[in-house]
N, C-alpha and C positions, 0 to 999 in steps of 0.2 A: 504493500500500500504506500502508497506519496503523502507526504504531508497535505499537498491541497489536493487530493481528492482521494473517497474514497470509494470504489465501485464492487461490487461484486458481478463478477460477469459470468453471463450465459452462454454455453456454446451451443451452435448450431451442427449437427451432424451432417457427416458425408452425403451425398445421394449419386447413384450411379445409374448413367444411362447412354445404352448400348455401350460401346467400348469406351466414352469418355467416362471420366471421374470429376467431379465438380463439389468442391470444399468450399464450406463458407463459415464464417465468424461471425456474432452479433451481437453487442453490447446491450440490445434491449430485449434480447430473447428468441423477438419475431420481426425478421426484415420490416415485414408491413407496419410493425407499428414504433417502431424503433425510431422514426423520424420527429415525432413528438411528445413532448410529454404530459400533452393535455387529454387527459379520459374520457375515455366513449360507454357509453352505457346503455344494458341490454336486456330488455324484463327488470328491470330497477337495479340490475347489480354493474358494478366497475368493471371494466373490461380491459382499464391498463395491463401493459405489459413490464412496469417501470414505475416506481416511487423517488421522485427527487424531489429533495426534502431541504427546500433551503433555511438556514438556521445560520445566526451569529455565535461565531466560534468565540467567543469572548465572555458566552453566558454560562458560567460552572452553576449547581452541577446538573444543568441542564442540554448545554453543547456546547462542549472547550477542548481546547485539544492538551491530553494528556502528557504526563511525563514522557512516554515514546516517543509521540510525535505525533500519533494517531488521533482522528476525530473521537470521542467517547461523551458522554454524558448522559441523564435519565430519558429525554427524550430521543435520544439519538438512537438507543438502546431500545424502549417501546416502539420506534420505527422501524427498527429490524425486527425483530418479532412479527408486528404487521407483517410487514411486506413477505415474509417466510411462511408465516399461516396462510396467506391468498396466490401465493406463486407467481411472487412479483422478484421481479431484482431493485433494489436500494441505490439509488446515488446519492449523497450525502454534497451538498453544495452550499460551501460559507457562503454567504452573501454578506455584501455593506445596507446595514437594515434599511437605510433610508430609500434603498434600488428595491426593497421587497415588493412594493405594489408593481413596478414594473416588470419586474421578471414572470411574474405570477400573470399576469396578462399577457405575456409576451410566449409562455409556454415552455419560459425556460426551466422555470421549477411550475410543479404543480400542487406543492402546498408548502404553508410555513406551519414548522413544526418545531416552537422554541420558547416553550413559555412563553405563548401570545396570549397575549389578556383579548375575549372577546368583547369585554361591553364595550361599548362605544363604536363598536367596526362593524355592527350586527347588518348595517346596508352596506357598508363595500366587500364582503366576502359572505361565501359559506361556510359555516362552524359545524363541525363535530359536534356531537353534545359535548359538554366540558368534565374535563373529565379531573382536574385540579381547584382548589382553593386557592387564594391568594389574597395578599394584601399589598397596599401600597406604604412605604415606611419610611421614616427619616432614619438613617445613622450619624454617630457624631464618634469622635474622640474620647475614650474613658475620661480621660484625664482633661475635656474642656471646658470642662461647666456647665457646658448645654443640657437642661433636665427636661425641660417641654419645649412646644410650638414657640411660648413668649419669649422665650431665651433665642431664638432663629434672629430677631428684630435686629436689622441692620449687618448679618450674616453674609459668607458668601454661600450657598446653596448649588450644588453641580447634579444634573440628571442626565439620562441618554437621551440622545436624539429621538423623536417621533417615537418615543417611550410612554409607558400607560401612567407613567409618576408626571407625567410633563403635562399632559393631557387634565390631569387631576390637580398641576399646579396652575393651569392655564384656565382653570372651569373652576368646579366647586371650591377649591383652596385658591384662589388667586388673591384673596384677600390677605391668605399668610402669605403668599407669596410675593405681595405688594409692601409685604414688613420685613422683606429681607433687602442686603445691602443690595446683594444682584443673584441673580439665576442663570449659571453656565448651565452651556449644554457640552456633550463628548459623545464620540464614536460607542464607545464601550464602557462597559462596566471598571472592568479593571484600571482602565486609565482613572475613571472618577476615583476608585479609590488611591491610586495611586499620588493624584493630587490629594486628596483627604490626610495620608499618612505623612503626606509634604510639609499638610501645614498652607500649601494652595488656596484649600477652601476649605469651612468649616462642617460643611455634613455634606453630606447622600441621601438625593431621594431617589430609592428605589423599591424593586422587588421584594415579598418578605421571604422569600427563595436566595435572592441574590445574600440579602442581609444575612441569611441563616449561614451560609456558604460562606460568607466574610467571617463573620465571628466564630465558627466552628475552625475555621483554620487559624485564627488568630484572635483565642478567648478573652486577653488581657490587652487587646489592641481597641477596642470597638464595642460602643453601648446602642441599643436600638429605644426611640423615645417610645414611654410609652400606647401614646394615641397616634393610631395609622391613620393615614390620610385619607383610605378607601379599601375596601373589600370589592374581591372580582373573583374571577374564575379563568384558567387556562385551557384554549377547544384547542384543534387542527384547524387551520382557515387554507380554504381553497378558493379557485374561482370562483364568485360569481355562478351559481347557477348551477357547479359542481355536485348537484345532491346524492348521484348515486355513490360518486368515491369518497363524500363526507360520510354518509350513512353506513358504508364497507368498513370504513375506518373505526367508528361508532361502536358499530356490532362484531368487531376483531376484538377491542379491547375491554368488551365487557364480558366476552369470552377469557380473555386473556386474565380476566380479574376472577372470573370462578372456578380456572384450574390452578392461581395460585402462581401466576408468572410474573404478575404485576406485584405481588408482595416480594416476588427475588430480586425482583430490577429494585426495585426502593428500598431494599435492604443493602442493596451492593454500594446506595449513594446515602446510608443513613448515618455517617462520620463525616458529612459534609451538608448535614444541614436539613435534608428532604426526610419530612415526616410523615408516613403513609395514612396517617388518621387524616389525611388534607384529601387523600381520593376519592371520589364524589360517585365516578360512574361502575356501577354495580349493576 
C-alpha cells in the first residue's frame, strides 16, 4: 500500500477464444462499471462495483494515517467491513475537506465517510441513518484558566474549515463567538491543536471525538469546558439523490452491529477516545 492511497484491487480472469488468449486487469472489479464511481440502483438495492470513500486524513480516530504510514481509523475500518459484506472493493481517498462537495458531485468519490455531522447538510446530500453521537466542544489548556464560555471573552478561538463547530459558531453560538478576541479557521484538526499547544490561540472548537482523541493521548495537556456548544449525530452522506447506496450502507451496518463487528472496531479505537455507548444505529 502507498501512503496516498489505499486500494484493494480486483482481478479480472483470463478468457480464451479460439487460439487467442486475452488477459485483462480491473481496478473496479467490472470493466463496465469501473469508469465511475457514482451508483446505479436496481429493485432499491446499490449496484456499485466500488466504494471511494473520501475522508480527511487528519481526523484521529476516525481517518488518520497511522504510525506505518497507512490510512487506518474507526470509520475507515466500518468502510471496509461494508464494502467486504456487499462485494464491493474500497478506495480510500484523502481529500482537502473544503473540495468534498465537489468531488462528491463530480463522481470522484461517492461518499464522505469521516465523522460528518449530518444536521444542517440534511438538503445538500443523502444520509445514512446516523449511526454516531456527537457533540460540538471547546478545548483549552489545563493550565489557562479558561473554566467556561465567559472566560473565551476577548480569546483567540481556532476551528476547521466548513466544520460542524464553525457552523454552530457562525449560527446558534455566534453570540459567544462575537465575545471572542477573533475566530481562526485551519485545514485540520491537528494543526488547530498544534497552535493550541503553541500558545497560538487559546482553545479549540471542535468535535467531542476529536476532543476525546486529544486528551486520551495527552491526559495532562488539555481540559474540555464543560457546556458543549451543540449535540448532533455522525451519517455516511452521499449524493444527492443516492438512496439506494445510503440505504445498502444503513442496512450493512446495522447488521454489522448484531453480529458484534461494530463492538471490535470500537474496541480496537477505545485508548483513543471513541466510546461505543455513542452508537445509535441498532
Amino acid at each position: 500500500m502507498k501512503k496516498t492511497l489505499l486500494k484493494i484491487v480486483g482481478v479480472a480472469c483470463a478468457a480464451a477464444l479460439g487460439t487467442f488468449a486475452l488477459a485483462g486487469c480491473s481496478s473496479g472489479g467490472s470493466s463496465s462499471a469501473s469508469s465511475s464511481a457514482a451508483p446505479a440502483a436496481e429493485d432499491g438495492n446499490a449496484t456499485i462495483s466500488k466504494l471511494v470513500v473520501g475522508f480527511d486524513n487528519s481526523y484521529p480516530p476516525y481517518g488518520y494515517i497511522g504510525e506505518d504510514g497507512e490510512y487506518t481509523g474507526f470509520d475507515l475500518d466500518l468502510a471496509q467491513q461494508v464494502a467486504d459484506q456487499n462485494g464491493w472493493e474500497l478506495e480510500l481517498m484523502p481529500i482537502d475537506w473544503d473540495a468534498k462537495d465537489a468531488l462528491l458531485g463530480q463522481g470522484t468519490i461517492n461518499c464522505i465517510w469521516n465523522g460528518f455531522t449530518m444536521e444542517g447538510r440534511e438538503d445538500d446530500y443523502t444520509f445514512s441513518e446516523p449511526y454516531m453521537l456527537n457533540e460540538q466542544v471547546i478545548v483549552t489548556k489545563a493550565d489557562s484558566g479558561i473554566a467556561s464560555e465567559a472566560d473565551l471573552a476577548g480569546k483567540v478561538v481556532i476551528t476547521q474549515i466548513d466544520s460542524a463547530a464553525l457552523d454552530v459558531l457562525e449560527g446558534d453560538k455566534k453570540e459567544l463567538a462575537d465575545s471572542f478576541g477573533r475566530l481562526d479557521t485551519v485545514s485540520d484538526y491537528n494543526n488547530a491543536f498544534l497552535q493550541l499547544e503553541s500558545g497560538t490561540v487559546d482553545a479549540v472548537a471542535c468535535d467531542l471525538s476529536i476532543a476525546a482523541y486529544q486528551m486520551a493521548a495527552n491526559p495532562d495537556a488539555y481540559v474540555q469546558l464543560p457546556d458543549a456548544l451543540s449535540s448532533e449525530h455522525y451519517a455516511v452522506g452521499f449524493k444527492k439523490g443516492d438512496e439506494a447506496l445510503a440505504q445498502t450502507v444503513t442496512d450493512t451496518l446495522k447488521a454489522m452491529y448484531a453480529d458484534g463487528t461494530v463492538s471490535e472496531i470500537c474496541a480496537k479505537y477505545a485508548d483513543q477516545g471513541l466510546d461505543e455507548s455513542n452508537w445509535i444505529l441498532k
